[in-house]
C-alpha positions in Angstrom: 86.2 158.1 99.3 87.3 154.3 100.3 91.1 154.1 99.6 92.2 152.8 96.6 93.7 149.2 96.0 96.9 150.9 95.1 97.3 152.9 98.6 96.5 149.8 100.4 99.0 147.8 98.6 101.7 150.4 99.7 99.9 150.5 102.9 103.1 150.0 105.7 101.1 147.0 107.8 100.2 145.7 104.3 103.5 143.1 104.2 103.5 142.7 107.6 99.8 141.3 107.9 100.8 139.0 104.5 104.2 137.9 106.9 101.9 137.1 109.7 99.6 135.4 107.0 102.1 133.0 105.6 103.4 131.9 108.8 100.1 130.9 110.2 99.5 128.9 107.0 102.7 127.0 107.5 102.6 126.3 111.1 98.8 124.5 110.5 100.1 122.8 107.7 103.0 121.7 110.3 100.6 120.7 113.0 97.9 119.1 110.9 96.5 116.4 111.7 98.5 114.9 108.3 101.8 116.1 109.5 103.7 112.8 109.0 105.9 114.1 112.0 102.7 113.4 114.3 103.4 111.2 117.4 102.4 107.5 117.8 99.5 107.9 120.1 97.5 110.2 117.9 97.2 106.9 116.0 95.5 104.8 117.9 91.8 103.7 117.3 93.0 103.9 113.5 91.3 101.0 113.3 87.7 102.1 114.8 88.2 105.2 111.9 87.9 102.8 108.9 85.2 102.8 106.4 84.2 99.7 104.3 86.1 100.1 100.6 83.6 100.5 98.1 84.3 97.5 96.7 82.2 95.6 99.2 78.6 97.2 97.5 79.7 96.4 93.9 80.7 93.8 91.3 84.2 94.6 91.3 86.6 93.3 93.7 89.4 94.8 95.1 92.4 93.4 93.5 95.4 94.0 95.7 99.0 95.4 93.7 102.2 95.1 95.1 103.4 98.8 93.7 100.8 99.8 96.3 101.6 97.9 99.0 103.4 99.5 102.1 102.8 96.7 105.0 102.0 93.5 105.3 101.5 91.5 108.2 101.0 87.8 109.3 100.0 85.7 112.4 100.9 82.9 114.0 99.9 81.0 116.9 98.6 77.5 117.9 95.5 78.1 117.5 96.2 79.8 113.8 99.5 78.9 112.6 99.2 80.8 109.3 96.8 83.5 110.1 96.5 86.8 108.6 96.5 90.1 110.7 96.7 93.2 107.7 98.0 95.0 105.1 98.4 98.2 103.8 97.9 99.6 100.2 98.6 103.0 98.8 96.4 105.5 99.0 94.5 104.6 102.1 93.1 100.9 101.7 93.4 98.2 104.7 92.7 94.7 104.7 91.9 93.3 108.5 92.5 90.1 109.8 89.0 88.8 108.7 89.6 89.8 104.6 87.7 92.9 104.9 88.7 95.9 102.3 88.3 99.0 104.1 89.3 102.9 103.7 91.5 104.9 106.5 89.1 108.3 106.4 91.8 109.8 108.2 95.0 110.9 105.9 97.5 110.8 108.9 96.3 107.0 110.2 97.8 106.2 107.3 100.5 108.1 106.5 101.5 107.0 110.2 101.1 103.8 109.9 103.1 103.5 106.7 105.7 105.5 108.4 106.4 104.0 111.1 106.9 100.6 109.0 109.5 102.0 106.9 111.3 102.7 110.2 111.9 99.0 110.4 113.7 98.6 107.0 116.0 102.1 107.4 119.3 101.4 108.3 120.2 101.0 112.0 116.6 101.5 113.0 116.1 97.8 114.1 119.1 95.9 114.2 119.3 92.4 113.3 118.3 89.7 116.0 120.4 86.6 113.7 116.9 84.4 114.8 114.9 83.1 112.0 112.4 85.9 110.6 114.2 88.2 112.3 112.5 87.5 114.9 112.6 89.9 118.7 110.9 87.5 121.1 109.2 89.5 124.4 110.2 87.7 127.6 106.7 85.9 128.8 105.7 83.5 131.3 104.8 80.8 128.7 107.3 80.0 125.8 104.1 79.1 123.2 104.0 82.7 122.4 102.0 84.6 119.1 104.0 85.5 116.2 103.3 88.8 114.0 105.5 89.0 111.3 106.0 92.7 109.3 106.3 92.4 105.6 107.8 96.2 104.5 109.0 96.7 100.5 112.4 97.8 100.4 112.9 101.2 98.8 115.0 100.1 95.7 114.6 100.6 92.3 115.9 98.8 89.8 115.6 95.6 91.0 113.8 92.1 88.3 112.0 91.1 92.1 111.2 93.6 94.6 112.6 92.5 97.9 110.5 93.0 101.3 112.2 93.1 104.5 110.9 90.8 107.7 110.7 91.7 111.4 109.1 88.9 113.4 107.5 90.2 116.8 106.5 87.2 119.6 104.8 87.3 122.8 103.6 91.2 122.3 100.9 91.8 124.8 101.0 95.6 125.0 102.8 95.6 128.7 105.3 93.7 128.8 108.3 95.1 126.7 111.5 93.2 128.5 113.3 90.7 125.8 113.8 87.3 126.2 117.6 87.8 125.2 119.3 91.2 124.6 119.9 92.0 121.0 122.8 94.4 119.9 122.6 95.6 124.3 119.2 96.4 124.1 117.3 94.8 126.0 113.6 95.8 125.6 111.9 95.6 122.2 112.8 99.2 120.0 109.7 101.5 119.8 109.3 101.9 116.8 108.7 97.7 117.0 106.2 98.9 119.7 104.1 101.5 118.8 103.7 99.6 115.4 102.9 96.2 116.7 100.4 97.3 119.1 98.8 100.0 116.1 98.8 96.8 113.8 97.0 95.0 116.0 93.8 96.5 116.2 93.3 94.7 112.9 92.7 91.5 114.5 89.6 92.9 117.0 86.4 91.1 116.1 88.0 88.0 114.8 86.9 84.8 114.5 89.0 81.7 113.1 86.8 80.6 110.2 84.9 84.0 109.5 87.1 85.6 107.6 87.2 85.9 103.8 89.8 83.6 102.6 89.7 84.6 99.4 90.6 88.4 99.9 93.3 87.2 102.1 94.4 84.6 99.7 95.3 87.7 97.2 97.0 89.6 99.5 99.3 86.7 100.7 99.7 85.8 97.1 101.7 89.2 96.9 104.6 87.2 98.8 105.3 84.8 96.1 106.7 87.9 93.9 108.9 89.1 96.1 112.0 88.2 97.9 111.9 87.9 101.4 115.6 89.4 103.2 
């Protein structure tokens, strides 16, 4: 007769095999690919990941919120002195430097992503440069260098206006890291200015001044004008 569920319950490799069990479970769920722990590099080609946001195939726009909103980044350069470059919205929505809405269909891009720009407003993470917009300028051959400036809400509550937190980065190329002039003794930019610069971006691939959809951008920069800037 096959044993019954009772003598296998009291069976002595029983708890062990249910040990063994559990442990596998939690080290997958450590070292999945959501694991907010994961390293920078796993995050590149976010970009090439994305999806368009369903909004694009219907009649009802996407209407950005700024509950939802986890990054926000601008551009500026000669060429565009108040260009757009992306933002960020909880659960998983990205607007790219030409105003298109699209989906992360990877959980950890953006888990990262959002991560790593909290890292700039957590205390003692990035210090303080004292330049305008906070502003960590990469030592470059030519002084006319692009701006990318990181909009990050500040983890507050209570507050009558929400307050975001600026870090400018200039002259990021994705090689050189040396800074113009030292800030706090360090002397190249922080990585977690870095890796998130570079990740950032890949939003900008494909663009073309006068392609993109100002309106969609419009409504995300509009987001600005309700908060206070620090």
């Amino acid at each position: 007769m096959p044993p019954s569920i009772t003598s296998l319950r009291s069976h002595p490799l029983v708890p062990l095999t249910t040990a063994l069990t559990s442990l596998l479970i939690l080290y997958f769920h450590l070292h999945s690919p959501t694991s907010p722990s994961m390293s920078p590099s796993s995050l590149k080609d976010w970009y090439t990941r994305t999806i368009p946001h369903p909004s694009t195939s219907t009649s009802t726009p996407f209407t950005p919120t700024l509950p939802t909103l986890t990054l926000l980044v601008t551009h500026s350069s000669q060429s565009d002195p108040s260009g757009f470059t992306l933002a960020l919205f909880k659960p998983n929505i990205a607007v790219d430097a030409r105003g298109r809405v699209l989906l992360l269909t990877r959980p950890s891009d953006f888990e990262g992503l959002s991560s790593l720009a909290s890292h700039t407003v957590e205390g003692g993470k990035v210090p303080e440069t004292g330049m305008y917009l906070n502003a960590w300028r990469v030592k470059q051959m030519r002084t006319e260098q692009p701006f990318e400036r990181l909009y990050v809400p500040v983890p507050e509550e209570g507050l009558k206006k929400k307050k975001v937190k600026v870090t400018s980065v200039q002259g990021f190329d994705g090689k050189q890291r040396e800074l113009r002039e030292p800030v706090e003794g360090l002397t190249e930019l922080p990585d977690v200015l870095w890796d998130l610069t570079g990740l950032v971006l890949e939003a900008r691939s494909g663009f073309v001044k006068g392609e993109e959809d100002e309106h969609v951008i419009a409504k995300v920069l509009a987001l600005l004008d309700e908060v206070e800037v620090i």
